[in-house]
DOKOL-54438 format. One record per atom (N, C-alpha, C, O): x, y, z; atom name. Coordinates in nm, 2 decimals. Example, Ala and Ser with C-alpha at 12.3 -4.5 7.8 and 13.67 -1.06 7.14 Angstrom:
// residues 2
<rec <1.32, -0.57, 0.78>, N>
<rec <1.23, -0.45, 0.78>, CA>
<rec <1.32, -0.33, 0.78>, C>
<rec <1.42, -0.33, 0.85>, O>
<rec <1.28, -0.22, 0.71>, N>
<rec <1.37, -0.11, 0.71>, CA>
<rec <1.29, 0.00, 0.79>, C>
<rec <1.34, 0.11, 0.80>, O>
//
This chain:
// residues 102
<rec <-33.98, 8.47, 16.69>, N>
<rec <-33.95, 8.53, 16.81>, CA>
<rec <-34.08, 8.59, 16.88>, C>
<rec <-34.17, 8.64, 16.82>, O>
<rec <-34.07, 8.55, 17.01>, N>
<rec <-34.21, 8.59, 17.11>, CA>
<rec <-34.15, 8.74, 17.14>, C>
<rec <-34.04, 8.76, 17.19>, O>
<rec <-34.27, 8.84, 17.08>, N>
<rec <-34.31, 8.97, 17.15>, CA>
<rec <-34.37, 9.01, 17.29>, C>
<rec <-34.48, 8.96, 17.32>, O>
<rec <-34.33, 9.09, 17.38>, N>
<rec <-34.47, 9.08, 17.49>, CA>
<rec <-34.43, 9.22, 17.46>, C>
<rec <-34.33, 9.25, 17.41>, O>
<rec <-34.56, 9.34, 17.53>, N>
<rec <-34.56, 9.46, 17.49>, CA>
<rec <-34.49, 9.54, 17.60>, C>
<rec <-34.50, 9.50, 17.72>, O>
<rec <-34.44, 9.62, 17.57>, N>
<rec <-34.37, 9.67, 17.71>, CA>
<rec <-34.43, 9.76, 17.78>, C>
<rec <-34.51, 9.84, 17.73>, O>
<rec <-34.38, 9.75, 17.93>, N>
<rec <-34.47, 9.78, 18.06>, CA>
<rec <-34.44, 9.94, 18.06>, C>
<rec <-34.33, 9.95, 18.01>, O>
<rec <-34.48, 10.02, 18.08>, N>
<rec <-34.52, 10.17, 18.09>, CA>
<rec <-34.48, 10.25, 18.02>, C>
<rec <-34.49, 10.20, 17.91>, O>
<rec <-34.44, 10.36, 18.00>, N>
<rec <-34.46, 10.44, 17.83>, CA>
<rec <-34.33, 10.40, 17.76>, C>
<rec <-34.25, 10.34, 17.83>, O>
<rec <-34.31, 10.43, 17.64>, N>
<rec <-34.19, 10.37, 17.58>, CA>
<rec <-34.07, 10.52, 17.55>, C>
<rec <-34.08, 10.63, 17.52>, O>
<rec <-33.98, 10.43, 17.59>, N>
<rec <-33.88, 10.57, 17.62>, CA>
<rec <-33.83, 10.68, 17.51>, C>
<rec <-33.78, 10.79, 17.54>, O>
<rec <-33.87, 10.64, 17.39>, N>
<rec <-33.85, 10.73, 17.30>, CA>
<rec <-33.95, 10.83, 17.24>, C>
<rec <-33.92, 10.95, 17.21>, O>
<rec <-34.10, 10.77, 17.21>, N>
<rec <-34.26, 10.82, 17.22>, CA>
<rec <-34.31, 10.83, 17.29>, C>
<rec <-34.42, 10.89, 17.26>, O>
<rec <-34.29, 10.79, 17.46>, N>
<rec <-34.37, 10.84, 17.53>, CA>
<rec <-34.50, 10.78, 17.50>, C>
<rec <-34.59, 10.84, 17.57>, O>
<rec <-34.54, 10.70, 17.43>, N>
<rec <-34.66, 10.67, 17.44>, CA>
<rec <-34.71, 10.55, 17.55>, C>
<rec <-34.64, 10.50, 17.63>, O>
<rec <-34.86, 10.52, 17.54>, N>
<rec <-34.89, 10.41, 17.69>, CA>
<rec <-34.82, 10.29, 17.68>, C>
<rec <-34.72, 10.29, 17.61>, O>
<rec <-34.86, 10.16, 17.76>, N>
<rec <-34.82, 10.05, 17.76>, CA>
<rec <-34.88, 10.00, 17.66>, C>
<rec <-34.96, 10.05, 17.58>, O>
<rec <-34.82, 9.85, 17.66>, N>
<rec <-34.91, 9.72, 17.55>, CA>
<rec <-34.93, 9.80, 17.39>, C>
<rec <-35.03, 9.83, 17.33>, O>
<rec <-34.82, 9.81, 17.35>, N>
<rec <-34.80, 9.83, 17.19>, CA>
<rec <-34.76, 9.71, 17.17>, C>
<rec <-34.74, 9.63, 17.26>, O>
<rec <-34.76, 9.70, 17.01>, N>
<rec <-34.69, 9.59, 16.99>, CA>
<rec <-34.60, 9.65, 16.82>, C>
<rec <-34.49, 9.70, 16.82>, O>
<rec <-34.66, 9.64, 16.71>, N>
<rec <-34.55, 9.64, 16.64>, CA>
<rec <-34.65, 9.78, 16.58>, C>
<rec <-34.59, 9.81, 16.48>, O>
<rec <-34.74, 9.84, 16.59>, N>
<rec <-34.85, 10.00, 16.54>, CA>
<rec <-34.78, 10.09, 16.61>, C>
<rec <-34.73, 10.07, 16.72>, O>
<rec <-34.77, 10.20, 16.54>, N>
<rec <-34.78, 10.31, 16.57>, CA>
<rec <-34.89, 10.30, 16.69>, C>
<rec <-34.98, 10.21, 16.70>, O>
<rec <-34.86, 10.42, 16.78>, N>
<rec <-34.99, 10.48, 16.84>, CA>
<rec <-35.10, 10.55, 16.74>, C>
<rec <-35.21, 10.56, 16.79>, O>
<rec <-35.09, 10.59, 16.63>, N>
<rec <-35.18, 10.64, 16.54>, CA>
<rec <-35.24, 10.56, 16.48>, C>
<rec <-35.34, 10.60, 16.43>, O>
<rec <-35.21, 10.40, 16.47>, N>
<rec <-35.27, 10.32, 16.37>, CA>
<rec <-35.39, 10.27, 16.45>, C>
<rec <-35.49, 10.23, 16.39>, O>
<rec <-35.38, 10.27, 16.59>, N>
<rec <-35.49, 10.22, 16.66>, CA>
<rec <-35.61, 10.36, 16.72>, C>
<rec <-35.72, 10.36, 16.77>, O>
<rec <-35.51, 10.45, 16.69>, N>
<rec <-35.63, 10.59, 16.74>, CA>
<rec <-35.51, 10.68, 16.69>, C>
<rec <-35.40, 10.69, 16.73>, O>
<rec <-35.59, 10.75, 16.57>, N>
<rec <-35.56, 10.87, 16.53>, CA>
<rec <-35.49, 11.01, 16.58>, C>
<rec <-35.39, 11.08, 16.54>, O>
<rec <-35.56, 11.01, 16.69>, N>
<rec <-35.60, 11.15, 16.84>, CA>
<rec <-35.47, 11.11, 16.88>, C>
<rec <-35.41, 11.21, 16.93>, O>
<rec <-35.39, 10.96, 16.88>, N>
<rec <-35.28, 10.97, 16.94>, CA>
<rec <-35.15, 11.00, 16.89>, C>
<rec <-35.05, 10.99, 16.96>, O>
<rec <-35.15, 11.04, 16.76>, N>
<rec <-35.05, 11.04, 16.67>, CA>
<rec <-35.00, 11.21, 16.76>, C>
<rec <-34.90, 11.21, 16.83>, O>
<rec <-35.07, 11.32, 16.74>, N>
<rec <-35.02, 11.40, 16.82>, CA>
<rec <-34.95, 11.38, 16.97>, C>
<rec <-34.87, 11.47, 17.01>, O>
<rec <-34.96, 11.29, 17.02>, N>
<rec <-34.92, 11.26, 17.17>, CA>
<rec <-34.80, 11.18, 17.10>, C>
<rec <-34.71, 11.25, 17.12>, O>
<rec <-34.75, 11.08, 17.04>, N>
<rec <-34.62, 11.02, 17.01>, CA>
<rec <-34.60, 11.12, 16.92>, C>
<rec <-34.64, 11.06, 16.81>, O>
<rec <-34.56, 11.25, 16.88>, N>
<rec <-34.55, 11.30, 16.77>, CA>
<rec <-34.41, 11.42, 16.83>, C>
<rec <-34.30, 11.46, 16.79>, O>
<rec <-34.54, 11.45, 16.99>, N>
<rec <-34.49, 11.53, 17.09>, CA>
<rec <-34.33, 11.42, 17.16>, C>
<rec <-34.21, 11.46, 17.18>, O>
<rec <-34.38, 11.35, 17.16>, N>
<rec <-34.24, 11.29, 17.23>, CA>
<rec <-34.14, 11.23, 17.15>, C>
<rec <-34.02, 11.25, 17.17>, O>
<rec <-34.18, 11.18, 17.08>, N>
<rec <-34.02, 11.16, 16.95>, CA>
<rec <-33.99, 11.33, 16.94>, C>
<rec <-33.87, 11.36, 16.91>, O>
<rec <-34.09, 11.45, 16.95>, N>
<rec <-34.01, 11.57, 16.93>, CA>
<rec <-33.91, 11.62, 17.01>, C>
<rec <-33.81, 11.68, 16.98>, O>
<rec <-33.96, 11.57, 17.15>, N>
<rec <-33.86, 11.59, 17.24>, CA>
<rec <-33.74, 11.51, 17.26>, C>
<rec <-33.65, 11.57, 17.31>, O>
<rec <-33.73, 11.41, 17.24>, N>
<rec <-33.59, 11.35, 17.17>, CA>
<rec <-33.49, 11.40, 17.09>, C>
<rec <-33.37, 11.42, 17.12>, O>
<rec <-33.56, 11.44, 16.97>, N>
<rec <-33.54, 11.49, 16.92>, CA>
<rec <-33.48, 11.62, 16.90>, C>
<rec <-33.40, 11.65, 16.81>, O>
<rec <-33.55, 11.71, 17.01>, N>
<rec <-33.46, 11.79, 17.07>, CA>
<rec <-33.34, 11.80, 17.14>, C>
<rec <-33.28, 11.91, 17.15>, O>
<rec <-33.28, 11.65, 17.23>, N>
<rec <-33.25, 11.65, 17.30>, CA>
<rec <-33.14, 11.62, 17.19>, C>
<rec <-33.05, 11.71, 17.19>, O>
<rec <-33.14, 11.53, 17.11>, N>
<rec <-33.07, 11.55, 17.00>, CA>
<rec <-32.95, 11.62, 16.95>, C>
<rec <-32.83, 11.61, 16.95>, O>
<rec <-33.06, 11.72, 16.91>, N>
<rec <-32.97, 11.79, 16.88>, CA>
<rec <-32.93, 11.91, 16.95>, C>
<rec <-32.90, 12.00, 16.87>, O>
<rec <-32.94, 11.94, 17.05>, N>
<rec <-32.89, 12.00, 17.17>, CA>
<rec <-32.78, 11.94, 17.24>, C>
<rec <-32.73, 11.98, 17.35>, O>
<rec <-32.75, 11.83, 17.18>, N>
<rec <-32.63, 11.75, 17.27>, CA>
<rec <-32.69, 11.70, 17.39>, C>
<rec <-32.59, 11.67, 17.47>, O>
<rec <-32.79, 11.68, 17.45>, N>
<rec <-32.79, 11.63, 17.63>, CA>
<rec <-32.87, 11.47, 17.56>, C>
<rec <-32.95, 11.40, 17.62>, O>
<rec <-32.83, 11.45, 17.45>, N>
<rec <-32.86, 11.30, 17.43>, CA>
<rec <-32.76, 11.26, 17.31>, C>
<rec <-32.73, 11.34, 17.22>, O>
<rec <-32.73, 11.13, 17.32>, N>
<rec <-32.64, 11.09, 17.20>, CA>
<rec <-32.73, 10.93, 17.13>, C>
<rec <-32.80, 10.85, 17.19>, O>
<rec <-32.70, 10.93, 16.99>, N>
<rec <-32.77, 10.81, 16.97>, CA>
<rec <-32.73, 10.66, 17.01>, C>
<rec <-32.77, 10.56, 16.95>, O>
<rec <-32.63, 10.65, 17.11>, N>
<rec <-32.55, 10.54, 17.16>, CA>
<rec <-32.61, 10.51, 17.31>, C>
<rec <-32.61, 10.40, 17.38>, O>
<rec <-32.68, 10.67, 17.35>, N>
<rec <-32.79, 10.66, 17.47>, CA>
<rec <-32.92, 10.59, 17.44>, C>
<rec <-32.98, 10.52, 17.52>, O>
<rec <-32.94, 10.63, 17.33>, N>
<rec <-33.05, 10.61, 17.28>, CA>
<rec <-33.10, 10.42, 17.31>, C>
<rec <-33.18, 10.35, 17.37>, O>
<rec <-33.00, 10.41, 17.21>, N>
<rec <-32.97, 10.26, 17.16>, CA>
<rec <-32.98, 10.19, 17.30>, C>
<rec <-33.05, 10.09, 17.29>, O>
<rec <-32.93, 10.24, 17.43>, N>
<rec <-32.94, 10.14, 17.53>, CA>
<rec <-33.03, 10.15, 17.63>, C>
<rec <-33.02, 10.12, 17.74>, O>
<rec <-33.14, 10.22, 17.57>, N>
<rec <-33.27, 10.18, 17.63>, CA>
<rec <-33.40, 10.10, 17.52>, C>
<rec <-33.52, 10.07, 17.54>, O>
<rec <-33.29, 10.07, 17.39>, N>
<rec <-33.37, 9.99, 17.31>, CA>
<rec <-33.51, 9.88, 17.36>, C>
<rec <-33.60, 9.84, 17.28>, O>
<rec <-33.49, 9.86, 17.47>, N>
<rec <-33.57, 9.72, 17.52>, CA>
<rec <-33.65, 9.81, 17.62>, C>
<rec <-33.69, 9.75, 17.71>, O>
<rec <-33.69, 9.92, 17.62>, N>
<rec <-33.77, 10.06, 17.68>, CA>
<rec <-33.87, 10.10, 17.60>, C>
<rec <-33.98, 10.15, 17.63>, O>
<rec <-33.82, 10.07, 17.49>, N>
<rec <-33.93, 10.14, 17.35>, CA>
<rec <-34.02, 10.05, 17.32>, C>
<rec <-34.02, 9.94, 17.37>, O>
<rec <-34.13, 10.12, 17.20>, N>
<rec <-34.20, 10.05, 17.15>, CA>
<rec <-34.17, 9.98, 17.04>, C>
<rec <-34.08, 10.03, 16.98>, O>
<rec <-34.20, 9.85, 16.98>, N>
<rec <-34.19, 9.78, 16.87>, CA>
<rec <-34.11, 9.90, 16.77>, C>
<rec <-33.99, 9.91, 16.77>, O>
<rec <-34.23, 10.01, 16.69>, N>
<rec <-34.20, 10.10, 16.60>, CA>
<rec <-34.09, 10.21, 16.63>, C>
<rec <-34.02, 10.26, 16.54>, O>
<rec <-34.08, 10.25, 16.75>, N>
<rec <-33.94, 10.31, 16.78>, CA>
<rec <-33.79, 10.22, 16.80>, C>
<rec <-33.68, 10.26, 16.81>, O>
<rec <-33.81, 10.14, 16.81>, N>
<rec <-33.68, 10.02, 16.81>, CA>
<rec <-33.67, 10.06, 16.62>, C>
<rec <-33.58, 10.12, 16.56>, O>
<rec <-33.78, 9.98, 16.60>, N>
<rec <-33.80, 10.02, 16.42>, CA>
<rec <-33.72, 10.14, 16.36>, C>
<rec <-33.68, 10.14, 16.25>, O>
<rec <-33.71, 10.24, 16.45>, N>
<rec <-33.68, 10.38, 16.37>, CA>
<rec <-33.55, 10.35, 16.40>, C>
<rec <-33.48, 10.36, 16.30>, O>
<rec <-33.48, 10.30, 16.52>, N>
<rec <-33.35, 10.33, 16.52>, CA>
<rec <-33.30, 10.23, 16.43>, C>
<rec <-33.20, 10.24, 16.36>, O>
<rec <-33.38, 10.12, 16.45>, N>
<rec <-33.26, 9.97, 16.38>, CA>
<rec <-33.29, 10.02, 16.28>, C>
<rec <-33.19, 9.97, 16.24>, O>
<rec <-33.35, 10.09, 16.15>, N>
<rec <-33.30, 10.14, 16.03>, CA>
<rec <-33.23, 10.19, 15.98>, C>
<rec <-33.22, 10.18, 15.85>, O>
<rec <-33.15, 10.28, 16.08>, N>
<rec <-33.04, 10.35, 16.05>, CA>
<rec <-32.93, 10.31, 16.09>, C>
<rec <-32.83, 10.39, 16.09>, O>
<rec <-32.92, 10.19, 16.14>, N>
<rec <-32.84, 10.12, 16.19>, CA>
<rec <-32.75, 10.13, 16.28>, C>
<rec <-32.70, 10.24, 16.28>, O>
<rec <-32.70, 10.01, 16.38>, N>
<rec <-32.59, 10.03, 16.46>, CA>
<rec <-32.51, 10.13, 16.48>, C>
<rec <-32.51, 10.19, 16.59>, O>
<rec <-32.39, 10.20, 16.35>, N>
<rec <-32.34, 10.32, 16.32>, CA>
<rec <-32.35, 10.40, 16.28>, C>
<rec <-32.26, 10.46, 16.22>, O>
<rec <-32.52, 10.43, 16.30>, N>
<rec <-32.54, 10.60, 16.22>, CA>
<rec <-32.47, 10.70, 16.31>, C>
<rec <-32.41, 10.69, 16.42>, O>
<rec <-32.48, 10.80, 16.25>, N>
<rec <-32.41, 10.92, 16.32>, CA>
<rec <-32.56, 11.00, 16.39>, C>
<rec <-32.68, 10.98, 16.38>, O>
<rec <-32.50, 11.08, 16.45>, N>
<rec <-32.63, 11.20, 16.55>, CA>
<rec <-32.73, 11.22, 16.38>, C>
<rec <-32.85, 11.21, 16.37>, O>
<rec <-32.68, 11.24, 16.32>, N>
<rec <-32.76, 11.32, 16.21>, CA>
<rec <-32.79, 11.23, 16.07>, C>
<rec <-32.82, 11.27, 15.96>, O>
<rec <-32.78, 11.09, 16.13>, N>
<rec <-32.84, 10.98, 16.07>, CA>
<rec <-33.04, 10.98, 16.13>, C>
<rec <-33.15, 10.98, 16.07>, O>
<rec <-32.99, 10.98, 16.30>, N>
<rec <-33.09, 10.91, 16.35>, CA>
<rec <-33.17, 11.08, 16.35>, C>
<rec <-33.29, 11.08, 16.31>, O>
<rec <-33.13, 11.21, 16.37>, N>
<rec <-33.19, 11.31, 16.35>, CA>
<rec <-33.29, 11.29, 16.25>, C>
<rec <-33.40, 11.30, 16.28>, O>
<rec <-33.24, 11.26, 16.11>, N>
<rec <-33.28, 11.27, 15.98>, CA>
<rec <-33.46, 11.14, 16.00>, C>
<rec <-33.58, 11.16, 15.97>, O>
<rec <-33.39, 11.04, 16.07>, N>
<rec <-33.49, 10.97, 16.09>, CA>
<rec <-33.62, 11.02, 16.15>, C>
<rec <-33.74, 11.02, 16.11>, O>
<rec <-33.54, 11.06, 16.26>, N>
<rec <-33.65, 11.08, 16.36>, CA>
<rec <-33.72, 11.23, 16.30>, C>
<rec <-33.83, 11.26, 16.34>, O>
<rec <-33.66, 11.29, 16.24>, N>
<rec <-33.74, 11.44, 16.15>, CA>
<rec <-33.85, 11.39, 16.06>, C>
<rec <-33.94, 11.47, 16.03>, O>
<rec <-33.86, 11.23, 16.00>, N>
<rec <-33.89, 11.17, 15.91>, CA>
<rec <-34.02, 11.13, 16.02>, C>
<rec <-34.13, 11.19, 16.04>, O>
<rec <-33.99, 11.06, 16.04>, N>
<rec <-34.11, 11.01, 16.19>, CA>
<rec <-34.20, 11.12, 16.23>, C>
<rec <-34.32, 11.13, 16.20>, O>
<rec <-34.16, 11.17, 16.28>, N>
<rec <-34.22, 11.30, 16.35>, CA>
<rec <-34.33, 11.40, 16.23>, C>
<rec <-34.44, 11.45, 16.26>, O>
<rec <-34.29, 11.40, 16.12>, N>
<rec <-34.30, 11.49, 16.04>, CA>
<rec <-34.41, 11.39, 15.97>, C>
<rec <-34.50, 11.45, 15.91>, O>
<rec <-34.43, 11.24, 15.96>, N>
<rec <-34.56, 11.15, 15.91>, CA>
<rec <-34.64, 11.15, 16.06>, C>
<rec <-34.76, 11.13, 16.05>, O>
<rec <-34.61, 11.17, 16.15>, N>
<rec <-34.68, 11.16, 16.26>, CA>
<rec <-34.79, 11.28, 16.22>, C>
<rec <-34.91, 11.25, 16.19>, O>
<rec <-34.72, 11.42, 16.23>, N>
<rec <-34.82, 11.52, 16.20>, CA>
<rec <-34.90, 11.51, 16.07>, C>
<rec <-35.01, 11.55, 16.09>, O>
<rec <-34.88, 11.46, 15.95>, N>
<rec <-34.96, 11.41, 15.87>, CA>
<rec <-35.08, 11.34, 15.90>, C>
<rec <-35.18, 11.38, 15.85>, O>
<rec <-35.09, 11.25, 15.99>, N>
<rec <-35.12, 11.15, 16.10>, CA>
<rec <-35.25, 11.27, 16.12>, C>
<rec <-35.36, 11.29, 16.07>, O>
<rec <-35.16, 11.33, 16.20>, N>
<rec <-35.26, 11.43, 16.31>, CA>
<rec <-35.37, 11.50, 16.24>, C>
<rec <-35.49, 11.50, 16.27>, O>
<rec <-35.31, 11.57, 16.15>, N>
<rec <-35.36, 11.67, 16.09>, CA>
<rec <-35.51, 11.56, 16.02>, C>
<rec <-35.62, 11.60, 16.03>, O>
<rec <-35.49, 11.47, 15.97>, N>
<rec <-35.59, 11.39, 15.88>, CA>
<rec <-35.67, 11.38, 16.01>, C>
<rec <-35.79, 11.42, 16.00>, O>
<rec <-35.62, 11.34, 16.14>, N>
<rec <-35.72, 11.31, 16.20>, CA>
<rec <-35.84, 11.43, 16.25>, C>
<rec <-35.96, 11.41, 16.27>, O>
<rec <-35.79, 11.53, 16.25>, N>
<rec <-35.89, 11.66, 16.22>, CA>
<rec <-35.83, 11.71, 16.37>, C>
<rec <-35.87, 11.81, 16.42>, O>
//
């Protein structure tokens, strides 16, 4: 299957264009804080209810390689506190991320 990287930030990280299947941290450290920040805010939205993971799912072709990644893990019918769990998981190796990077 042909990848092409998608065109302006990706809807769940917030991070730039032209990812492909890396984190933003794997190519620059400094950015692991900046996608770290925006899966937080999902994340928030989360669990405040003004987002559901069925919203999420249909901006799949919005995201980056690795945020597609996070949701198709937990699959089609996780519940809100499937993809929470995930995304607490992500977020929480991001700042590991950060913190190493000084």
């Amino acid at each position: 299957m042909l990848q092409k990287p998608i065109e302006g930030a990706c809807f769940l990280c917030e991070t730039g264009a032209a990812r492909w299947n890396d984190p933003a941290a794997a190519r620059d450290p400094a950015e692991a804080g900046h996608e770290r920040e925006g899966l937080a805010r999902r994340l928030d939205e989360l669990r405040s209810g003004r987002c559901t993971p069925e919203e999420l799912r249909s901006h799949l072709l919005q995201m980056c390689a690795m945020c597609q990644k996070v949701l198709m893990d937990v699959g089609e019918g996780a519940t809100k506190e499937d993809v929470i769990s995930r995304l607490e998981y992500r977020v929480a190796r991001l700042r590991d991320v950060a913190r190493a990077a000084g």
